[in-house]
N, C-alpha and C positions, 0 to 999 in steps of 0.2 A: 442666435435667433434667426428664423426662415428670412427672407425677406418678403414683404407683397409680391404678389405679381398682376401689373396691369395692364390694361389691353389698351395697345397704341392708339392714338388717332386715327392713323389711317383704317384699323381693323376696325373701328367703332364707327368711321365712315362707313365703309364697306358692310359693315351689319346692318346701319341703319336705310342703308342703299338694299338689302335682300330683303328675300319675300320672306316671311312670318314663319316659313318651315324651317329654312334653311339659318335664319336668326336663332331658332331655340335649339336645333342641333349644336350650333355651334357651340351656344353655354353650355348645352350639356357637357359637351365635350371638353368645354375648359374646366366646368366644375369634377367630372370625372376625373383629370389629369391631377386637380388638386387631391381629391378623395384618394387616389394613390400614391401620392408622395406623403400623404398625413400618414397614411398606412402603411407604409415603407418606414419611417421616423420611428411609429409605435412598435415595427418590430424590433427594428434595432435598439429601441430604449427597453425593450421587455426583456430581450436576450442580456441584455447589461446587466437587467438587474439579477436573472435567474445564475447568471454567471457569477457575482458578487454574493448571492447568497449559498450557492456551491459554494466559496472559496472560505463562506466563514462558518460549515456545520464542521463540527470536529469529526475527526475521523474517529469509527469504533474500532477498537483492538483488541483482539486475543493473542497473546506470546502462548508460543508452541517451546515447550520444555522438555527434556529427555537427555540422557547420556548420547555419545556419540554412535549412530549405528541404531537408535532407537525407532527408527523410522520417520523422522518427522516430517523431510522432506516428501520421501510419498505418501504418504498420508493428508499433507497440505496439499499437494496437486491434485491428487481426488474429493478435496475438501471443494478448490477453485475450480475445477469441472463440475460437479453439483450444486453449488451454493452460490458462486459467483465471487466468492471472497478475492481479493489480492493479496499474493504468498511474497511477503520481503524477508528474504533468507538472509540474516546478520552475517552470518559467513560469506555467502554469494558475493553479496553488494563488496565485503570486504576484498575477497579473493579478485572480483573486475578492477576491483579499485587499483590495486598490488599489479593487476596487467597492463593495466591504461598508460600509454605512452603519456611521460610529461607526470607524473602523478610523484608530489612531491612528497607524499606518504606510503609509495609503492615497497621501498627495501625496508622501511619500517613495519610494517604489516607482514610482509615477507618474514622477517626474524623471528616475529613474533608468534605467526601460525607455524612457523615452524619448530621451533620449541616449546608445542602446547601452552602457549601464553595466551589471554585475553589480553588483545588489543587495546590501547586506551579510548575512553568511552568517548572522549567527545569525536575522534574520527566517525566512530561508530554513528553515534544519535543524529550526526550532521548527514553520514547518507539516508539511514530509515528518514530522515525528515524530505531532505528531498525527496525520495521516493516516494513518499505519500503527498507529497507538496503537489509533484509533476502529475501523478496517476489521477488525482480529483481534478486537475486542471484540463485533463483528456477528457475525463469522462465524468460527470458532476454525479453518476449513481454509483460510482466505485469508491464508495466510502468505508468500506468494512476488509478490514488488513486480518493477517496474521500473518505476527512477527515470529521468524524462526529461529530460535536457537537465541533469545536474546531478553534479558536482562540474566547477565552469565553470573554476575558477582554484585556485593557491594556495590561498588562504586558506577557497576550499569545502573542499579539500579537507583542511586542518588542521582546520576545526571541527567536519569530519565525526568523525577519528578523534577528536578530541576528549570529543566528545558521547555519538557514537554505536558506533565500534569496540567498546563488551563489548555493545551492545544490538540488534546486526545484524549478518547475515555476508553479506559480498559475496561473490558468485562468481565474477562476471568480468565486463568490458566490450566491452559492445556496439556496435561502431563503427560506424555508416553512411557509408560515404566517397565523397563526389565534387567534383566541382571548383566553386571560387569562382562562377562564372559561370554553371553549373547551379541553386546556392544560392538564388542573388540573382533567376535567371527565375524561377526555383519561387513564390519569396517575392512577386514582382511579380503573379505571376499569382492568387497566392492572395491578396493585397490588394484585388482586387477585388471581392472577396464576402466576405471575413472582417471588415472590420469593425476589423482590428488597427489600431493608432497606430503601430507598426513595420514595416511591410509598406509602406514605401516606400523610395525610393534612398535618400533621405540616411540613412536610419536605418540601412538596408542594409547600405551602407560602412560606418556605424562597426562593426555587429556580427559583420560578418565580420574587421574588424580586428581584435577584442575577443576572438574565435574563435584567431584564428591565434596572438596572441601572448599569452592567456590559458588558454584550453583546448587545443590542441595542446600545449603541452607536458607537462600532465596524462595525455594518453593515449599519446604518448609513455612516461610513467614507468610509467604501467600495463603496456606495451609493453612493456619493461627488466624488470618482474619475470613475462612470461607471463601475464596476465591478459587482453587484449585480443584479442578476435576480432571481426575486419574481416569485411566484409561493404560491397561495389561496391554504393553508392545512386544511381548514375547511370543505372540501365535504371527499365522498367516495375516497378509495385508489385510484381504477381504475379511477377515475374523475381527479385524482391530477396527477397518472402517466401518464395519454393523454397530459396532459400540458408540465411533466417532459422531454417525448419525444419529443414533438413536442420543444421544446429548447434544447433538447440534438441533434438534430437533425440540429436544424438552426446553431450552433457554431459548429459543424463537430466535 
C-alpha cells in the first residue's frame, strides 16, 4: 500500500508565510504530482491485468495435414503473411530441437526422423506448447496457430487431448491432398537445396508409408466428425492458396 505523503513543517511554514498565489500553486502542484503517481499505479495494474487475461484465452488451432511434399509448409507461410496466423511446424520445432547444443533429446529425434519414424508425442506436444505458451506471451493478439504436420498418429493424437484439449480449441483440419508420387517428386526436388537428411528415396518410402498407415487414418476420424476441410495440393501454389482463402474466409 502507497504510503501518505505530508508536507513538513517547515513547508507548511513557508506556505503559510507566501502570498495567496504562490500558496495555491503550490497545492496544485503537490496535488498534480499525486494525480500522476495514481495514474502511473493505474497503468501498471491495467497492463497486469490485460497481460493475465492474454495468458488465460486459449489459443485457436488449426492442424495443417498432408503427405510429405504436399505443400503445407508454403502454403502456411502465405497463410501467416495474409491472415496473421502463427505457423508451428511439428517437424521444425522437432528438427531445432535435434540441433540445440545440450538437448538431451537431440540423437533421439535424430534416429527417428531418420528412419521415417514419428517421434514420441510427448517430446513433440511439450515443444508446440511452449511455442504457443512463448508467442501469446510476446504478443497477447497472436492467438491463432496452425500446427504443421501434427497430430501424425494415434498416440499424437491421444496426448494431444490429453495434454492440451481444456488448453486449446481446434477448429478444424486442414488437408492438403495429392498423390504419393507428386509427394515424393516434390520432396526429391526440394532435397536438393534444403539440406534435409529426409529428402531422399529411401527416406521417402518409409514416410509416405508412415503417412498412409499412420496419419490417414487420423484425418479420416477428423473426416467422421466434420472437421476436415480438403483442399487439391496437386496444382500450382497460387492455385491451392485461392482455395486456402476462399475457406479461410468462409469459416471467419
Amino acid at each position: 500500500m502507497r504510503k501518505p505523503v505530508f508536507l513538513s513543517t517547515s513547508s507548511l511554514t513557508l506556505l503559510r508565510g507566501s502570498s495567496p498565489s504562490i500558496h495555491l500553486l503550490s497545492i496544485f502542484s503537490f496535488f498534480r504530482f499525486m494525480l500522476g503517481q495514481s495514474l502511473r499505479a493505474l497503468s501498471r495494474s491495467v497492463s497486469s491485468v490485460v497481460y493475465r487475461v492474454a495468458l488465460a484465452m486459449k489459443p485457436q488451432v488449426i492442424f495443417v495435414l498432408g503427405g510429405p511434399g504436399a505443400g503445407k509448409g508454403t502454403q502456411c507461410a502465405k497463410i501467416v503473411e495474409s491472415y496473421g496466423y502463427t505457423h508451428l511446424s511439428a517437424g521444425d520445432l522437432l528438427r531445432a530441437e535435434r540441433m540445440r547444443e545440450g538437448s538431451e533429446f537431440g540423437q533421439l529425434i535424430d534416429s527417428y526422423i531418420k528412419d521415417g519414424k514419428i517421434v514420441p508425442v510427448e517430446i513433440t506436444i511439450n515443444l508446440l506448447r511452449k511455442g504457443m505458451e512463448e508467442t501469446m506471451r510476446l504478443n497477447q493478439d497472436k492467438f491463432r496457430f496452425l500446427i504443421d504436420g501434427f497430430p501424425r498418429n494415434q498416440d499424437n493424437l491421444q496426448g494431444w487431448t490429453s495434454v492440451m484439449e481444456d488448453k486449446a480449441d481446434v477448429k478444424f483440419v486442414l488437408f492438403f491432398d495429392c498423390s504419393d508420387q507428386v509427394c515424393i517428386d516434390r520432396c526429391l526436388e526440394r532435397g536438393k537445396s534444403s539440406g534435409r537428411t529426409d529428402d531422399n528415396r529411401e527416406s521417402l518410402e518409409k514416410r509416405i508409408q508412415t503417412y498412409l498407415q499412420s496419419t490417414r487414418p487420423i484425418i479420416e476420424l477428423y473426416q467422421k466428425q466434420g472437421q476436415v476441410r480438403t483442399v487439391d495440393a496437386s496444382r500450382s501454389v497460387d492455385e491451392v492458396f485461392a482455395d486456402v482463402k476462399a475457406l479461410l474466409e468462409k469459416e471467419g
